[in-house]
C-alpha positions in Angstrom: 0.0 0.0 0.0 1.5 3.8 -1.0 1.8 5.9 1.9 3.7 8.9 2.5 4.8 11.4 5.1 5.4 14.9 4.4 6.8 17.7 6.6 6.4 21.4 6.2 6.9 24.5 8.3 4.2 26.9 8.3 4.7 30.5 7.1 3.6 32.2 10.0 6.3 32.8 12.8 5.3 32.2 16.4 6.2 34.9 18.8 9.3 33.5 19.7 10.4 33.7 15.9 10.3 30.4 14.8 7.8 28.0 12.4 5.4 25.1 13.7 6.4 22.1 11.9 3.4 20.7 9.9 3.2 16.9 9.2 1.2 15.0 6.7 0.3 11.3 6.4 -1.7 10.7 2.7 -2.5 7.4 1.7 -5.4 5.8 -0.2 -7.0 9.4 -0.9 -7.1 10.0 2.6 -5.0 12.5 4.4 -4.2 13.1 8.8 -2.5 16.3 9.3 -0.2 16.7 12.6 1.3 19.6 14.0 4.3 18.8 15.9 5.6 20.5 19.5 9.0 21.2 18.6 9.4 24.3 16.2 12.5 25.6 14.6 13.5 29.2 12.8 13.4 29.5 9.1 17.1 29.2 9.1 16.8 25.8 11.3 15.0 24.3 8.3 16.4 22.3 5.2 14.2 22.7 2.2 15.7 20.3 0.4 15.0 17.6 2.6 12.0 19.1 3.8 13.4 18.1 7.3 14.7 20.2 10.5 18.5 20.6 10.0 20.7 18.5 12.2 21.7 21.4 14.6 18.0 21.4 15.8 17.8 17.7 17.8 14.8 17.9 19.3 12.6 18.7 16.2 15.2 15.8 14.5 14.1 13.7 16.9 10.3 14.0 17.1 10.2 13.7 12.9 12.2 10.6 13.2 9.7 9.2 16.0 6.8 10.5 14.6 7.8 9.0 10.7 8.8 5.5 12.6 5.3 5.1 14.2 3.5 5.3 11.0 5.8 3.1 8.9 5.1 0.3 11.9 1.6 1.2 11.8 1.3 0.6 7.9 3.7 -2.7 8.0 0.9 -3.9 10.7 -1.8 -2.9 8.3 0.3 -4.8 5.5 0.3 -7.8 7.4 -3.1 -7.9 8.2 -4.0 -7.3 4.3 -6.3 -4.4 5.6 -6.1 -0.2 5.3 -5.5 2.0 7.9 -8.3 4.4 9.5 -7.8 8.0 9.8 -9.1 7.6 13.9 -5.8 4.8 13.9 -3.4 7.0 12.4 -4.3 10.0 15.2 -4.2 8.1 17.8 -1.0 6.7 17.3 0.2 10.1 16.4 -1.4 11.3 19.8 -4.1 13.2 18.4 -2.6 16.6 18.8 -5.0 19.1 18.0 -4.6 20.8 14.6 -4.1 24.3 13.9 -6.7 26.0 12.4 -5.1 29.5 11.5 -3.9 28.1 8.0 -6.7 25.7 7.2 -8.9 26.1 4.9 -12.6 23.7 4.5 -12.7 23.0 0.9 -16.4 23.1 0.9 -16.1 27.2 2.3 -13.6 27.8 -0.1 -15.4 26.4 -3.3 -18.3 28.5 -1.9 -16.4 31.7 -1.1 -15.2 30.9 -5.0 -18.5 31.1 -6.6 -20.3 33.9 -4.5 -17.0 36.3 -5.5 -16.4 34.8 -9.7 -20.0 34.8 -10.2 -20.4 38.6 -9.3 -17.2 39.5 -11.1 -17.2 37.4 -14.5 -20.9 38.5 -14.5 -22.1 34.3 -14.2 -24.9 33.2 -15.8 -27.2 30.6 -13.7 -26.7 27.9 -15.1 -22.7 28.4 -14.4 -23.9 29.0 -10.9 -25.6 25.9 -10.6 -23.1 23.4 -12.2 -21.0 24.6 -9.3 -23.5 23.8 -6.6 -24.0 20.5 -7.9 -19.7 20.6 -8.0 -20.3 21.5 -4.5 -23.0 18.5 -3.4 -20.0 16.1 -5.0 -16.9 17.4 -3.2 -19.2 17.4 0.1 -20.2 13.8 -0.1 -16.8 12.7 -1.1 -15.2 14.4 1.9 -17.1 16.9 3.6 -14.2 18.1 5.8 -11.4 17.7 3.4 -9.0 20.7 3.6 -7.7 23.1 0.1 -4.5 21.8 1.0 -5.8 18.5 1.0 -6.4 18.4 -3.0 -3.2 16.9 -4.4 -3.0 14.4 -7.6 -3.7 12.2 -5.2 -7.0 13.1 -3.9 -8.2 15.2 -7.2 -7.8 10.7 -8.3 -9.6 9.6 -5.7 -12.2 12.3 -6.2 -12.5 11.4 -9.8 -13.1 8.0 -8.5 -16.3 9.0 -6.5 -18.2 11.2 -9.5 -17.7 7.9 -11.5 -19.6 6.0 -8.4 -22.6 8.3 -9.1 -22.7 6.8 -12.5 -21.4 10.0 -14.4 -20.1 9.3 -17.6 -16.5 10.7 -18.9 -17.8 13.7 -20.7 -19.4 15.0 -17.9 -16.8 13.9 -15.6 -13.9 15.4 -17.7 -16.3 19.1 -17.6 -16.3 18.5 -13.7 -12.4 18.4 -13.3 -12.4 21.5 -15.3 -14.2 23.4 -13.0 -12.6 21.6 -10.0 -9.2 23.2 -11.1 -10.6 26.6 -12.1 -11.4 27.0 -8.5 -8.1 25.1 -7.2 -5.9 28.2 -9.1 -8.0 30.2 -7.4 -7.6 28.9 -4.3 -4.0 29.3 -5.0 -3.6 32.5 -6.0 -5.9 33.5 -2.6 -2.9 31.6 -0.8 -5.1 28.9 0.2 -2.7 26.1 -0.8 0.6 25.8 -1.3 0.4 22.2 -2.6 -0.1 22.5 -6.7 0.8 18.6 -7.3 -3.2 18.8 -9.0 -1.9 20.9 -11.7 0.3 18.1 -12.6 -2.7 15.6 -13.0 -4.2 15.5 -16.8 -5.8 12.6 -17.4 -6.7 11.6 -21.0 -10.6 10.7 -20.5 -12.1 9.1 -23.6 -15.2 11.1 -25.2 -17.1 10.7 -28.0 -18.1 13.4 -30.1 -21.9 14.6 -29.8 -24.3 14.4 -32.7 -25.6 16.9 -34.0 -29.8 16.6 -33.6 -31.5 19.0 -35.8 -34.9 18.6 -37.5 -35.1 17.8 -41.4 -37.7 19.9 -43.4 -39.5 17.5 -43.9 -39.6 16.8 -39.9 -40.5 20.6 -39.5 -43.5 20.6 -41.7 -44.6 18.0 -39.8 -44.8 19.7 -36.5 -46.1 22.6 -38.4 -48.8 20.8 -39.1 -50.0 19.2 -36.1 -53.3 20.2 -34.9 -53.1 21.9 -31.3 -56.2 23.6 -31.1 -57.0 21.6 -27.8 -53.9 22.4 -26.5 -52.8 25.8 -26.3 -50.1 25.3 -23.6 -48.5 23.1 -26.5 -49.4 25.2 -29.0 -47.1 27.9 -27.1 -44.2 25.2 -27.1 -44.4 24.9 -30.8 -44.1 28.6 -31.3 -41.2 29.5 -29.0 -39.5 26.2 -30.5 -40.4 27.1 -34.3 -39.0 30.7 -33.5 -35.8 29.2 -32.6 -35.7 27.1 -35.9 -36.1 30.0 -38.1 -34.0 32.9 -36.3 -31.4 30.5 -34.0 -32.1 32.3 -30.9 -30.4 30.1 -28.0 -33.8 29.4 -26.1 -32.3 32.0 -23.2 -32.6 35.1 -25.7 -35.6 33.9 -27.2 -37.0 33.5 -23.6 -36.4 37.5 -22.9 -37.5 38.3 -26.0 -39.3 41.7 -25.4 -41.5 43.9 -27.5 -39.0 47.2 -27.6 -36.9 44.5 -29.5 -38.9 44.0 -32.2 -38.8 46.5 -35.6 -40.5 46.1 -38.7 -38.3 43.6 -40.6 -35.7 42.4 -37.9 -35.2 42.7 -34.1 -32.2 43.0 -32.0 -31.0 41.3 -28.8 -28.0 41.0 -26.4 -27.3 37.4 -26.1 -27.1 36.1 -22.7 -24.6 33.5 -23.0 -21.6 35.8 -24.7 -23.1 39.7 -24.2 -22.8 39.9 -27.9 -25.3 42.7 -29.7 -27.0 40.9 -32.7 -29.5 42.5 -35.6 -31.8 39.5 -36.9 -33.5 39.7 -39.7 -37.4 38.3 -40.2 -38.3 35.8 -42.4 -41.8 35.2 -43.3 -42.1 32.2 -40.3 -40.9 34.4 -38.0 -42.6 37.0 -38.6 -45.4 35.4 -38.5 -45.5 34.1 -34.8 -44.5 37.3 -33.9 -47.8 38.5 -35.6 -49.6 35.9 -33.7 -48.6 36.8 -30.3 -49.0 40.9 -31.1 -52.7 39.9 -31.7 -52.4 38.3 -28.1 -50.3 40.7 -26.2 -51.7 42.3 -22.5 -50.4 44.7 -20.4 -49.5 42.2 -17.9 -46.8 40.5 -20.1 -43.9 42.4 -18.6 -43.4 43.7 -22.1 -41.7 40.1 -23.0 -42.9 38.8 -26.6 -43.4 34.7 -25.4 -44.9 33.4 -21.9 -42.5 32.3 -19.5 -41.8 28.5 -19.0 -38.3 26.8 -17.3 -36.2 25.2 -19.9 -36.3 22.0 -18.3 -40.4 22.2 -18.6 -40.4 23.2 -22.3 -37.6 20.3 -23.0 -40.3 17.8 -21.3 -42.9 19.3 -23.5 -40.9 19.1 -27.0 -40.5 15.6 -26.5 -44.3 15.1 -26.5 -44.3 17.7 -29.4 -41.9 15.1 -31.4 -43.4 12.1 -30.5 -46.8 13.5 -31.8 -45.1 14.9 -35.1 -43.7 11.6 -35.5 -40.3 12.5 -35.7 -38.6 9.1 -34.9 -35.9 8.5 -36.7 -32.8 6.9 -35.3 -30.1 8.6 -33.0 -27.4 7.1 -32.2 -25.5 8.2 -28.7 -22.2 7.0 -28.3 -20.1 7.8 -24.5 -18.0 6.3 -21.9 -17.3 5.7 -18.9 -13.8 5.3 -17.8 -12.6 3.4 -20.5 -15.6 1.3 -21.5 -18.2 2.4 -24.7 -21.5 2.3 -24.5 -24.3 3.3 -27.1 -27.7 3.6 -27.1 -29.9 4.0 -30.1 -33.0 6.3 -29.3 -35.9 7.8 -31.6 -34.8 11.7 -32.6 -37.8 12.9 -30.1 -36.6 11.4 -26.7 -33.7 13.5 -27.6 -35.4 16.7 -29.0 -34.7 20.2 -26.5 -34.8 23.8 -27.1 -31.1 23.9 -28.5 -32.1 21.4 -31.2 -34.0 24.6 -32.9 -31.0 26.6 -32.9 -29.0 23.8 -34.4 -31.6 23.3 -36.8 -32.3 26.8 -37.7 -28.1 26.6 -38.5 -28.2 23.4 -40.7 -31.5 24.5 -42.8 -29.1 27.6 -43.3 -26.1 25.9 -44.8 -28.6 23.7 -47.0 -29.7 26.8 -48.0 -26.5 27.7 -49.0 -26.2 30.2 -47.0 -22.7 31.4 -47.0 -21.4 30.8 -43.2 -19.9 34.2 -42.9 -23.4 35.7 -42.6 -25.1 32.7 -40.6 -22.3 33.5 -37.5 -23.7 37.1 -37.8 -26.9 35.6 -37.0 -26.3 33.1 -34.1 -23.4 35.1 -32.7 -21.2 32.6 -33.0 -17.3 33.1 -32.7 -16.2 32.4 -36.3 -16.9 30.1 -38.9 -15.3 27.2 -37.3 -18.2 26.3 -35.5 -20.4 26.0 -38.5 -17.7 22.7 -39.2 -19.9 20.1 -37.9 -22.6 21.6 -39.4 -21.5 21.5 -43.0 -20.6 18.3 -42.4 -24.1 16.8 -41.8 -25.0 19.6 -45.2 -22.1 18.1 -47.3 -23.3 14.0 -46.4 -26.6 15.2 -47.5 -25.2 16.4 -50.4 -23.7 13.7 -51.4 -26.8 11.4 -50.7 -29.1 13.6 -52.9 -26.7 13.1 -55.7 -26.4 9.2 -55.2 -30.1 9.5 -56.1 -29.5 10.2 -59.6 -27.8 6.4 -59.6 -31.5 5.2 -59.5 -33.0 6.8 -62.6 -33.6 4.1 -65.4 -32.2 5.6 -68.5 
């Protein structure tokens, strides 16, 4: 079993002038910190080693007893074929009570991280709840694990316990990047002074997502459906057809407001990126904008489409798809760790308020739109983004020409 032992003296100077020595026992993702009696001065200390110097005995002496009883505590534990318990490990080191002037709970820290980034980098909520839920993993993994605590070592073991939840690697590898966002934080605050994490860059398998977008043919059919006897849904299939045919993300097209809206085009602030966009209207979307100026109140907060949660609407375009019949096969590849798994699903158990945006995009570049004017419209960075995109456009392509193959002359 790895172990190891680590001695450090603390920054802060006692008021006799010299440095408490810090020990720290980590093994199986589990770490005991002691803090020893003797202390020595700044120029009693070899860095090198990471050991009192020679000339200071009595702190020589207590690291060597101290280091001896854990190496015969693990050679017991060897023996025995079992692991060691923190509650073993203090008592044998005498359970000296820790210092708490330097620590830091990682828990306070990650939430001391999000109530200041999230008022500086201007956070939208749904970055401010992926970190709670970062949060509600870090506190069942280890509840009272300290900043200094997260080393290769533990960022491994917590790696370990997001895969015991069943996450797969996509979403696991998106967790580690926020884990280490906040970890330079933390170390720039002068939280930690152990950086070994930054060192740790796993390779975690992912598959690349499809891109699920509706066909035309797929469109008219929701166009179609009859949803006189359900207005709530009738509502669904307008905010989701508005997306299709201007490629609002469903957050702008959620805050929509009247004093956007011109003759021929309206203009929004996207959300996501704070980017100032001018899109034009096409007859569809002009037309359910027409539809809801009929219905407009004074009540409406001066917003164009009724509010709904994004989750809710998602729940409801699944029903939308199901009725429209759009069920052709998706195929969803991931991983976890380094095992594949796949699942084929019918497009509408997949269908969500993104899928208009991507579809609005796709119709686009079928269109032949160039994709230096559809990046004007979505706001997107540049014209790299429209790659997988053209992709799905250029296979079409070449499937609508493998059609002249069948005429009989």
């Amino acid at each position: 079993m790895k172990y190891s032992i680590k001695y450090t003296l603390l920054p802060a100077a006692r008021k006799d002038g010299t440095h408490t020595i810090r020990m720290r026992v980590s093994w199986n993702g589990k770490r005991v910190t002691h803090y020893l009696s003797e202390s020595v001065p700044v120029s009693g200390w070899d860095v090198e080693s990471g050991l009192p110097k020679k000339a200071h005995k009595d702190a020589v002496k207590e690291t060597g007893r101290l280091s001896s009883i854990i190496d015969d505590l693990f050679d017991r534990a060897h023996v025995d074929r079992r692991i060691p318990t923190e509650e073993e490990i203090r008592t044998a080191l005498g359970d000296v009570p820790e210092v708490e002037s330097d620590t830091h709970k990682a828990c306070v820290a990650l939430q001391e991280f999000v109530q200041e980034q999230s008022v500086t980098n201007n956070w939208s909520e749904g970055t401010r709840k992926r970190f709670g839920v970062l949060l509600s993993h870090l506190k069942a993994w280890n509840e009272d694990a300290n900043v200094e605590d997260m080393s290769e070592e533990t960022v491994k073991s917590f790696m370990n316990h997001l895969y015991s939840t069943g996450m797969v690697n996509s979403t696991v590898a998106k967790s580690l990047v926020q884990l280490r966002w906040w970890l330079r934080w933390c170390k720039r605050k002068g939280y930690t002074s152990n950086d070994s994490w930054d060192e740790y860059k796993p390779k975690i398998k992912e598959s690349e997502k499809d891109v699920v977008y509706l066909t035309e043919e797929e469109l008219g059919r929701v166009i179609a459906l009859d949803l006189s006897g359900d207005p709530n849904l009738d509502k669904v299939r307008d905010m989701f057809l508005f997306c299709c045919f201007t490629g609002l993300r469903y957050s702008d097209m959620s805050r929509l407001m009247w004093s956007d809206i011109h003759d021929d085009h309206f203009r929004v602030v996207t959300k996501k990126t704070n980017d100032p966009l001018k899109i034009e209207l096409n007859r569809m979307s002009k037309a359910i904008i027409d539809k809801y100026r009929q219905l407009r109140t004074d009540d409406r907060d001066g917003l164009v489409f009724p509010v709904m949660y994004n989750q809710k609407m998602n729940d409801k375009l699944k029903v939308l798809g199901e009725m429209a019949e759009v069920t052709d096969p998706v195929r969803r590849v991931y991983w976890i760790r380094s095992e594949r798994h796949e699942e084929v699903l019918p497009k509408y158990k997949v269908l969500s308020t993104h899928c208009g945006r991507r579809t609005f995009v796709v119709t686009a570049l079928r269109l032949e739109i160039s994709p230096e004017v559809i990046v004007r419209w979505t706001g997107h960075n540049d014209t790299k983004a429209m790659r997988p995109y053209m992709a799905i456009v250029d296979k079409l392509k070449q499937e609508s020409m493998s059609r002249f193959d069948k005429l009989d002359i």
